[in-house]
PDB file of N, CA, C and O in Angstrom:
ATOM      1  N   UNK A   1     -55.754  27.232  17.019  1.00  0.00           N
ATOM      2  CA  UNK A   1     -54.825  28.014  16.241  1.00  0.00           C
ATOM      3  C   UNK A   1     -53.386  27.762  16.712  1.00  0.00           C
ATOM      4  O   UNK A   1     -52.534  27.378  15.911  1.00  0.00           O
ATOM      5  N   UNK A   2     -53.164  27.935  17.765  1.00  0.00           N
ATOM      6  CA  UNK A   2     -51.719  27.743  18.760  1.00  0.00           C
ATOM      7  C   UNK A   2     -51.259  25.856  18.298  1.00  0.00           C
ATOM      8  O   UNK A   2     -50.087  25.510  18.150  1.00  0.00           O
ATOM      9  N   UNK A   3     -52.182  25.107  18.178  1.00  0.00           N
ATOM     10  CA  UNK A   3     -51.665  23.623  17.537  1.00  0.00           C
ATOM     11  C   UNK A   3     -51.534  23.716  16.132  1.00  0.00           C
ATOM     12  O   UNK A   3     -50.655  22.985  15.675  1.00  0.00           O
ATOM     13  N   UNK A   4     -52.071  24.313  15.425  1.00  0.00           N
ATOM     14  CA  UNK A   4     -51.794  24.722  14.048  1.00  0.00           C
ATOM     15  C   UNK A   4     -50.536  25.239  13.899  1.00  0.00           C
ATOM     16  O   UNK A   4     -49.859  24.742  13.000  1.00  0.00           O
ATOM     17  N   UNK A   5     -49.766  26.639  14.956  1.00  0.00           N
ATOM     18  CA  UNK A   5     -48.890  26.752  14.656  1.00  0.00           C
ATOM     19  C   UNK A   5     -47.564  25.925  14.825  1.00  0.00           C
ATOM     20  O   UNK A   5     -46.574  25.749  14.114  1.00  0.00           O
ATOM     21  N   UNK A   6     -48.086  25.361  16.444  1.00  0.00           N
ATOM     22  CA  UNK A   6     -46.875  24.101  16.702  1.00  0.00           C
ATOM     23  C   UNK A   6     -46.958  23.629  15.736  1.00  0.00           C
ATOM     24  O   UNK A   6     -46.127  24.231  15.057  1.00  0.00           O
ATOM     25  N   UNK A   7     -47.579  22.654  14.920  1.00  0.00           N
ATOM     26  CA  UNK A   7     -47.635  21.365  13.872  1.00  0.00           C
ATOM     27  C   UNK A   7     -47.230  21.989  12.389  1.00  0.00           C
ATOM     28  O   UNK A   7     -47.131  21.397  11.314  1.00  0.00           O
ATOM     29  N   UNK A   8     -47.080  23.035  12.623  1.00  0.00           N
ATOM     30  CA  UNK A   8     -46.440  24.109  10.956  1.00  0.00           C
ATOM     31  C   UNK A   8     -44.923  24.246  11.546  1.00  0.00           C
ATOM     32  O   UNK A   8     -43.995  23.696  10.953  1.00  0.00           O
ATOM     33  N   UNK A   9     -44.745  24.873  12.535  1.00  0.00           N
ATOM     34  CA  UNK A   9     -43.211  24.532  12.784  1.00  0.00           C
ATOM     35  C   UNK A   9     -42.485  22.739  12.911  1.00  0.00           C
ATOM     36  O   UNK A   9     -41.506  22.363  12.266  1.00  0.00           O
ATOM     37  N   UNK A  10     -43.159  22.002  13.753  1.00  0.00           N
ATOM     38  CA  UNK A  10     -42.610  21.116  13.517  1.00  0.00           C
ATOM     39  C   UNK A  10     -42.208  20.550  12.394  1.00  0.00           C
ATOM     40  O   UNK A  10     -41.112  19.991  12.423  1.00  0.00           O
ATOM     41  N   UNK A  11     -43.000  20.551  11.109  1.00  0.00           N
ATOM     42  CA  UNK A  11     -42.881  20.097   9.830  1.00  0.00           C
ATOM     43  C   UNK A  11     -41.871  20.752   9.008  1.00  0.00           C
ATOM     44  O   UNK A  11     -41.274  20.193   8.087  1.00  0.00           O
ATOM     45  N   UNK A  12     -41.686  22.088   9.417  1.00  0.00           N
ATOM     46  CA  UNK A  12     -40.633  23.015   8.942  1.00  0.00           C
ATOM     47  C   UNK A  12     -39.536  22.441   9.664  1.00  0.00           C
ATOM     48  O   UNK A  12     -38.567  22.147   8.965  1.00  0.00           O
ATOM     49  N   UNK A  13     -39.429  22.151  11.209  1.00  0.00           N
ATOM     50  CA  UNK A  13     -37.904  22.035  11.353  1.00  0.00           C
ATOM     51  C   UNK A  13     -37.700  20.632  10.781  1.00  0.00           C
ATOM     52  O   UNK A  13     -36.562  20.477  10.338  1.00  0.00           O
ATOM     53  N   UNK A  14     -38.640  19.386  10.656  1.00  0.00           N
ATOM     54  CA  UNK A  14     -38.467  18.585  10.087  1.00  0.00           C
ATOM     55  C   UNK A  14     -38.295  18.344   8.236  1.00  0.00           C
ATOM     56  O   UNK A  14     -38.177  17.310   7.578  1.00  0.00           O
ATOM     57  N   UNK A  15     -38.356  20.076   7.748  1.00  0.00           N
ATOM     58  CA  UNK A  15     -38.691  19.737   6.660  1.00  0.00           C
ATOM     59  C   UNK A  15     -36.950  20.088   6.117  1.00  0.00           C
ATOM     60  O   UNK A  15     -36.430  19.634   5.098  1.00  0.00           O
ATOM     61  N   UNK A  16     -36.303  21.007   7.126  1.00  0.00           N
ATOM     62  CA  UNK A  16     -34.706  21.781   7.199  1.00  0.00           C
ATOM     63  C   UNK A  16     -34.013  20.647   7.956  1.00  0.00           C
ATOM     64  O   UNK A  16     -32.811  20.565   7.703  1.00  0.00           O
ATOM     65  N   UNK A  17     -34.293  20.124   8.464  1.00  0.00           N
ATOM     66  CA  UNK A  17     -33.187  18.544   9.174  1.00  0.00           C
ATOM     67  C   UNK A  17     -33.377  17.612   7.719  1.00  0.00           C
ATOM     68  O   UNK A  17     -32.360  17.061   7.298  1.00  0.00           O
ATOM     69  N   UNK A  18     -34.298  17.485   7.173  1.00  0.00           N
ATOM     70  CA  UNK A  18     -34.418  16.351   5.360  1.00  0.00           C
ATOM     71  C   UNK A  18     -33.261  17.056   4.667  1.00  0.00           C
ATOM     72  O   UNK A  18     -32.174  16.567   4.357  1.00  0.00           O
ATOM     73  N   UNK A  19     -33.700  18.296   4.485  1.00  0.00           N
ATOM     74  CA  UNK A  19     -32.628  19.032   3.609  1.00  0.00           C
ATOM     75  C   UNK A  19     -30.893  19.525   3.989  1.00  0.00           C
ATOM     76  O   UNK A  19     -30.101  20.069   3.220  1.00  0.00           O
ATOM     77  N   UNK A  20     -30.739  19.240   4.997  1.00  0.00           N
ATOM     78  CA  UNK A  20     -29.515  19.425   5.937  1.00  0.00           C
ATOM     79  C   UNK A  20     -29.049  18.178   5.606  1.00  0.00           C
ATOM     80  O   UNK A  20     -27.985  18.040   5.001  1.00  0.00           O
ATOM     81  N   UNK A  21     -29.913  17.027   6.027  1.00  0.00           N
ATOM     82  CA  UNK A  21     -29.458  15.990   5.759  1.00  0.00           C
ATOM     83  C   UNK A  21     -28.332  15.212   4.282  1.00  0.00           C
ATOM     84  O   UNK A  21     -27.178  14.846   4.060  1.00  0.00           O
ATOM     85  N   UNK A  22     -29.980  15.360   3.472  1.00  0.00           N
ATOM     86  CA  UNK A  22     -29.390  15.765   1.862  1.00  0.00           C
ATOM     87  C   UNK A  22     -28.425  16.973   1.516  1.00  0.00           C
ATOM     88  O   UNK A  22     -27.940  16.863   0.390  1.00  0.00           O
ATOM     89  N   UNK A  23     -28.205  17.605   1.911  1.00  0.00           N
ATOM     90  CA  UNK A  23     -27.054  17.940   1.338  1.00  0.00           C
ATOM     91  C   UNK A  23     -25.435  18.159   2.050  1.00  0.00           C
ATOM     92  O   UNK A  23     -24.469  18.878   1.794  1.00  0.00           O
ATOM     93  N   UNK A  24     -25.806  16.962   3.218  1.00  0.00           N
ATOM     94  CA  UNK A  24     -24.614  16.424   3.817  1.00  0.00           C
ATOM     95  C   UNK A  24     -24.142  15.169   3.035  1.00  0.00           C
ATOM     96  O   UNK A  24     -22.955  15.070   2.724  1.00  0.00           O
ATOM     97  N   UNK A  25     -24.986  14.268   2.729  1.00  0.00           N
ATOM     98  CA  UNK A  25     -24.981  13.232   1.810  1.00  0.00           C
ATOM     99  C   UNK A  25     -24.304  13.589   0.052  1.00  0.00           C
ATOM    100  O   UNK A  25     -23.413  12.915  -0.467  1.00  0.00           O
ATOM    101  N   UNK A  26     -24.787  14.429  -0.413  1.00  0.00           N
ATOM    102  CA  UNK A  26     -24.343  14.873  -1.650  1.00  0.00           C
ATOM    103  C   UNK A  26     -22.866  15.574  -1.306  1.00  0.00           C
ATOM    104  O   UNK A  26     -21.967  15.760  -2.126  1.00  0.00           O
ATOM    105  N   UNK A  27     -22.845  15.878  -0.040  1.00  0.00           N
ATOM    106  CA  UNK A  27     -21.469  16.573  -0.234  1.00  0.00           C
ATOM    107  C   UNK A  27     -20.365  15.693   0.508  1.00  0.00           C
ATOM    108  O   UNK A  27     -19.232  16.163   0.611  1.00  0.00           O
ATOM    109  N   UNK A  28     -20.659  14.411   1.037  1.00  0.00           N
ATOM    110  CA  UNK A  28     -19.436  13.252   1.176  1.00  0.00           C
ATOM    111  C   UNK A  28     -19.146  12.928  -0.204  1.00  0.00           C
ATOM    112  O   UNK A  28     -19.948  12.863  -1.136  1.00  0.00           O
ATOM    113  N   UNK A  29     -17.830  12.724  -0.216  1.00  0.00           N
ATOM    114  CA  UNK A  29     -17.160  12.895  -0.775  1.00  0.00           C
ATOM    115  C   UNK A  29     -16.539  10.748  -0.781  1.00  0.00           C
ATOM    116  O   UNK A  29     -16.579  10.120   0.277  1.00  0.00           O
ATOM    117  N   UNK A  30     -16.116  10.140  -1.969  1.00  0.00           N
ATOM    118  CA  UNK A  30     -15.591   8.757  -2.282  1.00  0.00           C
ATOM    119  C   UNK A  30     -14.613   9.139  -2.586  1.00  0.00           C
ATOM    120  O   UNK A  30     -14.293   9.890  -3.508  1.00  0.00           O
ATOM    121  N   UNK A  31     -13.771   8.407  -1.456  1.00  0.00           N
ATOM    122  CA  UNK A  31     -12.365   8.738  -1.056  1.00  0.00           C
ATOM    123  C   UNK A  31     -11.294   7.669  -1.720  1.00  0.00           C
ATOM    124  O   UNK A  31     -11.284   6.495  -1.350  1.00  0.00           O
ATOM    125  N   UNK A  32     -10.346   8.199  -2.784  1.00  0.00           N
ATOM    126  CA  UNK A  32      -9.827   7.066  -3.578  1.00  0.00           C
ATOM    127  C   UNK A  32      -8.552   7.286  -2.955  1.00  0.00           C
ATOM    128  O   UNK A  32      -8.006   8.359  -2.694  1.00  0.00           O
ATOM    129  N   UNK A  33      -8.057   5.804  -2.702  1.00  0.00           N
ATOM    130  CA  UNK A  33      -6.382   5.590  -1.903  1.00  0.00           C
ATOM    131  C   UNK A  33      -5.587   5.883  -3.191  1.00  0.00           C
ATOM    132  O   UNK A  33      -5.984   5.563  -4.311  1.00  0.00           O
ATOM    133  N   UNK A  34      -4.250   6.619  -2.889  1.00  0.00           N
ATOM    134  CA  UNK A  34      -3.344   6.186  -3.714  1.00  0.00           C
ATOM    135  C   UNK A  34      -2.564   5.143  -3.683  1.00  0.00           C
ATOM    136  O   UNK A  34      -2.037   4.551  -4.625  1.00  0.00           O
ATOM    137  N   UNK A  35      -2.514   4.953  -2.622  1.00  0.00           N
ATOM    138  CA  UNK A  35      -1.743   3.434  -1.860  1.00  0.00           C
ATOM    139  C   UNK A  35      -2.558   2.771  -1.175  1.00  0.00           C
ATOM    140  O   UNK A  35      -2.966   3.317  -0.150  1.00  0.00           O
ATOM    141  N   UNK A  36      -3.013   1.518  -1.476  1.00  0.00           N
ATOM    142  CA  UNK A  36      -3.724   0.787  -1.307  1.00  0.00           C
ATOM    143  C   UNK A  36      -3.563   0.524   0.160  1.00  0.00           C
ATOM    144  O   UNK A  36      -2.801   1.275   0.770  1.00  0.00           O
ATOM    145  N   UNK A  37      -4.337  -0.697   0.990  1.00  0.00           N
ATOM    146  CA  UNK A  37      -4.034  -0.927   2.274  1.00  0.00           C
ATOM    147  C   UNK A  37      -2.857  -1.902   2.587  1.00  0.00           C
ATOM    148  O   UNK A  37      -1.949  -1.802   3.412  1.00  0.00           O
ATOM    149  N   UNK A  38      -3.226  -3.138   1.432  1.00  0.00           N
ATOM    150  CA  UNK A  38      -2.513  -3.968   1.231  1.00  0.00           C
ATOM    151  C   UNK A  38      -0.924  -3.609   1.151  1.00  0.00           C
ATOM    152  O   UNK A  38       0.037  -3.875   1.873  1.00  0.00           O
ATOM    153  N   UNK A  39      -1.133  -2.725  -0.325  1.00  0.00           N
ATOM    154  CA  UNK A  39       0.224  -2.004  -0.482  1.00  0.00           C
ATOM    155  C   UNK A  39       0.953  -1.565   1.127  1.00  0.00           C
ATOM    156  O   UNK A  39       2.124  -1.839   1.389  1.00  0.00           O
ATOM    157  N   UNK A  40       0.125  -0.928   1.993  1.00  0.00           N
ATOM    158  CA  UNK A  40       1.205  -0.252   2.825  1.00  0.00           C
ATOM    159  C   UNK A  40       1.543  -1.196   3.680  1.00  0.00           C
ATOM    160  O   UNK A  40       2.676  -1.211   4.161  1.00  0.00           O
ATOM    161  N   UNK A  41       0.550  -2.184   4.017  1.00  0.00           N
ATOM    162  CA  UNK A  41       0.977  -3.354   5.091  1.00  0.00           C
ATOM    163  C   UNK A  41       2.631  -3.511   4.580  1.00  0.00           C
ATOM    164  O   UNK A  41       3.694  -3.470   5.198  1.00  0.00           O
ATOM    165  N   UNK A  42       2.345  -3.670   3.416  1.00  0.00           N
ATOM    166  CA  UNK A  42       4.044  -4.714   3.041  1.00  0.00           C
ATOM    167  C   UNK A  42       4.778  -3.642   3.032  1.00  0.00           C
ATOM    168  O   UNK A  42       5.793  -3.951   3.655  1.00  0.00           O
ATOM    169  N   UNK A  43       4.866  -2.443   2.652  1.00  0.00           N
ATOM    170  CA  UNK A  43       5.723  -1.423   2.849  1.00  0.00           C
ATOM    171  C   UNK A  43       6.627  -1.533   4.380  1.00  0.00           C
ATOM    172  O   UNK A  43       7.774  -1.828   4.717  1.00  0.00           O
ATOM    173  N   UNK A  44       5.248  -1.067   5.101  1.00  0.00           N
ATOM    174  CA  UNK A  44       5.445  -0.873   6.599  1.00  0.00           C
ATOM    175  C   UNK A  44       6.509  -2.566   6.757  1.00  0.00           C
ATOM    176  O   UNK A  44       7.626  -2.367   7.236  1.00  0.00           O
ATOM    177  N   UNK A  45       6.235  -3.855   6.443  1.00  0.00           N
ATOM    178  CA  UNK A  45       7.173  -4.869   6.709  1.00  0.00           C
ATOM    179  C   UNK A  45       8.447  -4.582   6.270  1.00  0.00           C
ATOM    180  O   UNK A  45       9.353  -4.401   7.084  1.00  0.00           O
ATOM    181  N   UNK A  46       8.654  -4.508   4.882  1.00  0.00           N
ATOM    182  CA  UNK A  46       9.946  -3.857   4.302  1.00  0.00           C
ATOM    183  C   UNK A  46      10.655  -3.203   5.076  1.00  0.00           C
ATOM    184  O   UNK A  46      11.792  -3.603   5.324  1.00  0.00           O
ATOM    185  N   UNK A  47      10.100  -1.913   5.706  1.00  0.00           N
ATOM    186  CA  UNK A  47      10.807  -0.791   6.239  1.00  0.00           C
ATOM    187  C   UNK A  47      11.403  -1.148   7.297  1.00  0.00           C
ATOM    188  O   UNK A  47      12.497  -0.726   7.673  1.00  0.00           O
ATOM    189  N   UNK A  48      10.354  -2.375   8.131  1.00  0.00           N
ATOM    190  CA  UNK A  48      10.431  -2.972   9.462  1.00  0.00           C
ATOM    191  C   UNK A  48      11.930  -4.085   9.329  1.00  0.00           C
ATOM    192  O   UNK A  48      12.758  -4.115  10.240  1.00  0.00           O
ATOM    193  N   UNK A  49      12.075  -4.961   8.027  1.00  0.00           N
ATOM    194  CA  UNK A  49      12.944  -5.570   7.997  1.00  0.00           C
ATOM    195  C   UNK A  49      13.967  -4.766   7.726  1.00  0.00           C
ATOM    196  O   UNK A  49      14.859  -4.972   8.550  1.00  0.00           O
ATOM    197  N   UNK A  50      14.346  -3.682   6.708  1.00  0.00           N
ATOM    198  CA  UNK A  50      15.446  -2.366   6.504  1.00  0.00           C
ATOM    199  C   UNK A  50      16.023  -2.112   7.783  1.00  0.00           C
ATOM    200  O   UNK A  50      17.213  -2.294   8.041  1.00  0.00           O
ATOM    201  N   UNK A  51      15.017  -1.614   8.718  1.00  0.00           N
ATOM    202  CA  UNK A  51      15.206  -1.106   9.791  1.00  0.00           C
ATOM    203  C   UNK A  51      16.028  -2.487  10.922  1.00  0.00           C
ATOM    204  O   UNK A  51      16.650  -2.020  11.876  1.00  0.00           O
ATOM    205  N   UNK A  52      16.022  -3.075  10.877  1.00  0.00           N
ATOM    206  CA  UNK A  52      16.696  -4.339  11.840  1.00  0.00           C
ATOM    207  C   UNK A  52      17.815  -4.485  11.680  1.00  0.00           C
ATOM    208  O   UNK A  52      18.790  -4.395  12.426  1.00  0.00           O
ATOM    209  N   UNK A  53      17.564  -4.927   9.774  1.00  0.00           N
ATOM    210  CA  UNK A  53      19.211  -5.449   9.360  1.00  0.00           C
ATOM    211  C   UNK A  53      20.576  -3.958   9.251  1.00  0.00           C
ATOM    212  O   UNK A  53      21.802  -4.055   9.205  1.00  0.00           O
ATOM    213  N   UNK A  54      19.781  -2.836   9.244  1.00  0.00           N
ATOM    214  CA  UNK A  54      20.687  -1.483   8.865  1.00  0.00           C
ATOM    215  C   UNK A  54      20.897  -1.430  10.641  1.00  0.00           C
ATOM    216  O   UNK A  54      21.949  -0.951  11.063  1.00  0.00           O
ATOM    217  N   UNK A  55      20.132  -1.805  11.364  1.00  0.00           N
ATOM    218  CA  UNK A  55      20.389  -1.789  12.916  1.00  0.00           C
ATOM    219  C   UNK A  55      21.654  -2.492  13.503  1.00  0.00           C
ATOM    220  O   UNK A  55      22.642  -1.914  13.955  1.00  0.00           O
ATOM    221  N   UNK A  56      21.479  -3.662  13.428  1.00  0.00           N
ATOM    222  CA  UNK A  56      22.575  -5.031  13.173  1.00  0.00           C
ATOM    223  C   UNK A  56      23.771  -4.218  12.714  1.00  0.00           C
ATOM    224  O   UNK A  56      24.442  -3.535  13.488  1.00  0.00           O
ATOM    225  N   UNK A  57      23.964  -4.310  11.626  1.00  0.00           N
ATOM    226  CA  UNK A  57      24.840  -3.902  10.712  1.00  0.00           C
ATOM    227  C   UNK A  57      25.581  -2.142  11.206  1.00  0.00           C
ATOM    228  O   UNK A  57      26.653  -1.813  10.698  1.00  0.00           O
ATOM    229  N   UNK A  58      24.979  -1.342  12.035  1.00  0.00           N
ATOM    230  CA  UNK A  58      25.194  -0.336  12.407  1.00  0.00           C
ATOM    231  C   UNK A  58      25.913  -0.624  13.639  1.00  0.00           C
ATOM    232  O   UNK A  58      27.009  -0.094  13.821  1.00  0.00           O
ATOM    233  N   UNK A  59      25.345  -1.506  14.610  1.00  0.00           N
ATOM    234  CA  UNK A  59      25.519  -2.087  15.819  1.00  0.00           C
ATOM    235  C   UNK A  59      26.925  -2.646  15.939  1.00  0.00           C
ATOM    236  O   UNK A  59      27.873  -2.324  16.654  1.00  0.00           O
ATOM    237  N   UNK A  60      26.768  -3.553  15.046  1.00  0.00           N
ATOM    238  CA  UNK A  60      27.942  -4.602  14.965  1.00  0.00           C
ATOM    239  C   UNK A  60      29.137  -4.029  14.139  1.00  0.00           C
ATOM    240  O   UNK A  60      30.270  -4.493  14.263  1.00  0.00           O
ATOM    241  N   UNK A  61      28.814  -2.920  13.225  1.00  0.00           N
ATOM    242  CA  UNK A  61      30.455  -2.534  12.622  1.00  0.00           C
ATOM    243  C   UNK A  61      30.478  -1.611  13.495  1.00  0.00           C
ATOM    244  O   UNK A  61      31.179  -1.993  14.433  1.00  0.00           O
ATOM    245  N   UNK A  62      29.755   0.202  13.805  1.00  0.00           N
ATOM    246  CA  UNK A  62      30.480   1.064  14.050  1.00  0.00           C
ATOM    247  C   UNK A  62      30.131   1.052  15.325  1.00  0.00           C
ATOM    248  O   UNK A  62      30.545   2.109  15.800  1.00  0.00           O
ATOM    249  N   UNK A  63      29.499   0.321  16.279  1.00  0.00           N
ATOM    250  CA  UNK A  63      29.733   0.536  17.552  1.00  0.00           C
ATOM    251  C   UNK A  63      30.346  -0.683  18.236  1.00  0.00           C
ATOM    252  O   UNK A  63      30.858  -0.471  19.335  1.00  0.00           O
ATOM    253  N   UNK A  64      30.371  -1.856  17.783  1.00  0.00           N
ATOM    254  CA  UNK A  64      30.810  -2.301  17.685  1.00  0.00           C
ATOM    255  C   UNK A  64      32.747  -2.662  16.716  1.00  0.00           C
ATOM    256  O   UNK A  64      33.261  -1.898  15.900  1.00  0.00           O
ATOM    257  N   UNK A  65      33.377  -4.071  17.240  1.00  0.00           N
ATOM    258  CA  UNK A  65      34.861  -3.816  16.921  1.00  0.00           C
ATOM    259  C   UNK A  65      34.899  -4.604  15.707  1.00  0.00           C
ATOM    260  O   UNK A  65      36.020  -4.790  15.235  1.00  0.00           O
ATOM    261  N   UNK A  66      33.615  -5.254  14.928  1.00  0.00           N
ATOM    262  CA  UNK A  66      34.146  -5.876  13.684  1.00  0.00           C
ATOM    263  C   UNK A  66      33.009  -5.312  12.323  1.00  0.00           C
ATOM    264  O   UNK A  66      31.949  -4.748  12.593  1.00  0.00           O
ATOM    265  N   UNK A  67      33.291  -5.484  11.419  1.00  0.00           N
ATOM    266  CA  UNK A  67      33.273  -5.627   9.959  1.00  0.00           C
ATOM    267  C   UNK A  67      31.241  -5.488   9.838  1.00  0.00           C
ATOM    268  O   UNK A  67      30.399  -6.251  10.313  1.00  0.00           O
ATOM    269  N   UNK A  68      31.072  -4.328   9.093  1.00  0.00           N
ATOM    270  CA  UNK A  68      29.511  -4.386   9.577  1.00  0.00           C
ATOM    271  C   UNK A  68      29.047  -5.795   8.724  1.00  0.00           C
ATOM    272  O   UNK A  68      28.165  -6.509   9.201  1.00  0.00           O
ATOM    273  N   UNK A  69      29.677  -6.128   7.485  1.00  0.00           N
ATOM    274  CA  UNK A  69      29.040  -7.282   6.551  1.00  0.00           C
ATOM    275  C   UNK A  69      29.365  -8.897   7.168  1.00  0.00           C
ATOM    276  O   UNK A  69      29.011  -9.943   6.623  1.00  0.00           O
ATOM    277  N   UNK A  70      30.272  -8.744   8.680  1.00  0.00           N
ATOM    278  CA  UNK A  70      29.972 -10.001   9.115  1.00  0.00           C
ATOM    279  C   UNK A  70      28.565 -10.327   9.881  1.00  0.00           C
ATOM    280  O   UNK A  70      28.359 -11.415  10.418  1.00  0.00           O
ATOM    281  N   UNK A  71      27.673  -9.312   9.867  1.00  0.00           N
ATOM    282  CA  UNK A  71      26.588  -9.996  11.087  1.00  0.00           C
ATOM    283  C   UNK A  71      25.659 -10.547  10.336  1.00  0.00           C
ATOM    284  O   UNK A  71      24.516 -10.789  10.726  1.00  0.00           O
ATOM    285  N   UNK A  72      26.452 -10.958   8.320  1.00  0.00           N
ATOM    286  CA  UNK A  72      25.004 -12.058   8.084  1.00  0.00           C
ATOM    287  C   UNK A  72      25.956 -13.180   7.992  1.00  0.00           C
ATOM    288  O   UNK A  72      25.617 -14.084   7.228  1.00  0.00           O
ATOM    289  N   UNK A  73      26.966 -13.296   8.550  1.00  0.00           N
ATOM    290  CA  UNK A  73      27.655 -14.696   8.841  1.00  0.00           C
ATOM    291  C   UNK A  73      27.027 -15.943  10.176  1.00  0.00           C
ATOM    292  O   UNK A  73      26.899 -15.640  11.362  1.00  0.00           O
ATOM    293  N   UNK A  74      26.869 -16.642   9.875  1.00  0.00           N
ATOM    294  CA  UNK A  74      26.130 -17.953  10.844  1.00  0.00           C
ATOM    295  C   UNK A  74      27.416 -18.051  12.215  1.00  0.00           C
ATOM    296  O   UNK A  74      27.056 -18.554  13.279  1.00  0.00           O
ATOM    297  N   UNK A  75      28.586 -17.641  12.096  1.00  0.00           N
ATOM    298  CA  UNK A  75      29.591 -17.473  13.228  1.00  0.00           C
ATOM    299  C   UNK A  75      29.300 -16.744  13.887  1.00  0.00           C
ATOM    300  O   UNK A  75      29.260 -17.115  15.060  1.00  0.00           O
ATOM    301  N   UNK A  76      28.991 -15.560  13.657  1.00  0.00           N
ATOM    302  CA  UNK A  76      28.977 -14.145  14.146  1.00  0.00           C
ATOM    303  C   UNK A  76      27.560 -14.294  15.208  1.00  0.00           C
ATOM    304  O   UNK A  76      27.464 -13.752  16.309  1.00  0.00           O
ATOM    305  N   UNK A  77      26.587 -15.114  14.600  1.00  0.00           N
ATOM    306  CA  UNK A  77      25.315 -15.094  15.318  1.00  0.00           C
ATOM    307  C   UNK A  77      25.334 -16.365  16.330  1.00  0.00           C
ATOM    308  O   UNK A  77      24.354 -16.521  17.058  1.00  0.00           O
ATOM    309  N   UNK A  78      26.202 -17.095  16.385  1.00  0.00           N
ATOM    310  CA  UNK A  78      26.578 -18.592  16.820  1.00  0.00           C
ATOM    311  C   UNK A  78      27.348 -18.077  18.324  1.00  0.00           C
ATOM    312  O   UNK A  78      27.086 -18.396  19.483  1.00  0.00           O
ATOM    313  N   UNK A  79      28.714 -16.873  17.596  1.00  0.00           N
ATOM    314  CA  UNK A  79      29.041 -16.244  19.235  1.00  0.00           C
ATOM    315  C   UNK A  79      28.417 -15.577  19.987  1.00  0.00           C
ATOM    316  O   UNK A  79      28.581 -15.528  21.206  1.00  0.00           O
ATOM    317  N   UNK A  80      27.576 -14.948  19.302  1.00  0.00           N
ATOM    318  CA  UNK A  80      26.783 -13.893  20.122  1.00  0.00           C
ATOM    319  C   UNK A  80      25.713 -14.731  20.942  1.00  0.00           C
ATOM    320  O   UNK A  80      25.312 -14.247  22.000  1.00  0.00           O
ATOM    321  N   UNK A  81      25.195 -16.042  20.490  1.00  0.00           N
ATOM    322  CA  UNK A  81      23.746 -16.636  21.430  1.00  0.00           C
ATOM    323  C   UNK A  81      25.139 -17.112  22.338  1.00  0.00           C
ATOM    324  O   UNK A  81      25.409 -16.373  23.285  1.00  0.00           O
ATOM    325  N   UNK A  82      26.037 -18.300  22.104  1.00  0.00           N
ATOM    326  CA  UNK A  82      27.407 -18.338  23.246  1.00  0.00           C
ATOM    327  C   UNK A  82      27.572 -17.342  24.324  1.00  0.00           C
ATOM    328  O   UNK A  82      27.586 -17.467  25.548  1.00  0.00           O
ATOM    329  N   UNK A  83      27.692 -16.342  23.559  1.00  0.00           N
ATOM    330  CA  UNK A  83      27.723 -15.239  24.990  1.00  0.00           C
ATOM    331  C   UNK A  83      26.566 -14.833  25.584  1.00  0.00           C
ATOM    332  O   UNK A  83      26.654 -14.142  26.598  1.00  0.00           O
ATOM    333  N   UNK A  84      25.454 -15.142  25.129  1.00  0.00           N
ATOM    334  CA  UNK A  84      24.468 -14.594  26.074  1.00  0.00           C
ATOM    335  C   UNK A  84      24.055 -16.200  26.801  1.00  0.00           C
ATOM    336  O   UNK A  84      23.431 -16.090  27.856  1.00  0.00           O
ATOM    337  N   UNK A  85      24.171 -16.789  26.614  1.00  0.00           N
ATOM    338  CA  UNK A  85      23.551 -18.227  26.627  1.00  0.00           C
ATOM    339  C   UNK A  85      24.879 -19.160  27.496  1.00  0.00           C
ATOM    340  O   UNK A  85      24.767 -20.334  27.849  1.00  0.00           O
ATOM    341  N   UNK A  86      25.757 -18.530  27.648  1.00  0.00           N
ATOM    342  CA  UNK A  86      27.159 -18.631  29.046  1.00  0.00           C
ATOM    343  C   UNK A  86      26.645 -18.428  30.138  1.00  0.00           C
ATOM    344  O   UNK A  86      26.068 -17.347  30.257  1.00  0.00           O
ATOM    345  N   UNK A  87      26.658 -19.294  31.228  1.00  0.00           N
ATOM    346  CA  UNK A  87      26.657 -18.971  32.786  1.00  0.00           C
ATOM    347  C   UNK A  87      27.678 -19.598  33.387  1.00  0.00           C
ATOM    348  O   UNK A  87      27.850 -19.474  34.600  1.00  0.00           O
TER     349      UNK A  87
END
């Protein structure tokens, strides 16, 4: 009688772990991007290149003593390796 009852519970807790199961499954959820992955890679580059040239350009006019629209001049980048590249 006492193995009868073990082997009736076991089947019960095995029968509430099936059904726990199933209705963990029915309740995940297919998760739709609004922005793709692809999409954000290139975003994130964009922002990454924004972020350099508005750097530069911040650097070189207002903390710097010249003109922020010279640092896409080939001079401007020609003195600056000169001065680091001087011993």
């Amino acid at each position: 009688m006492a193995l009868n009852k073990n082997n009736q519970e076991a089947i019960t807790r095995e029968a509430v772990k099936k059904e726990k199961k199933q209705t963990r499954e029915k309740k995940k959820r297919i998760r739709v991007r609004l922005i793709p992955i692809w999409l954000r890679i290139i975003i994130v580059i964009l922002l990454l290149a924004a972020s350099v040239v508005l750097g530069a350009m911040f650097g070189y006019g207002v903390m710097g003593s010249g003109k922020a629209k010279d640092v896409f001049e080939k001079s401007t980048w020609t003195h600056i390796i000169d001065l680091v590249n001087r011993e």
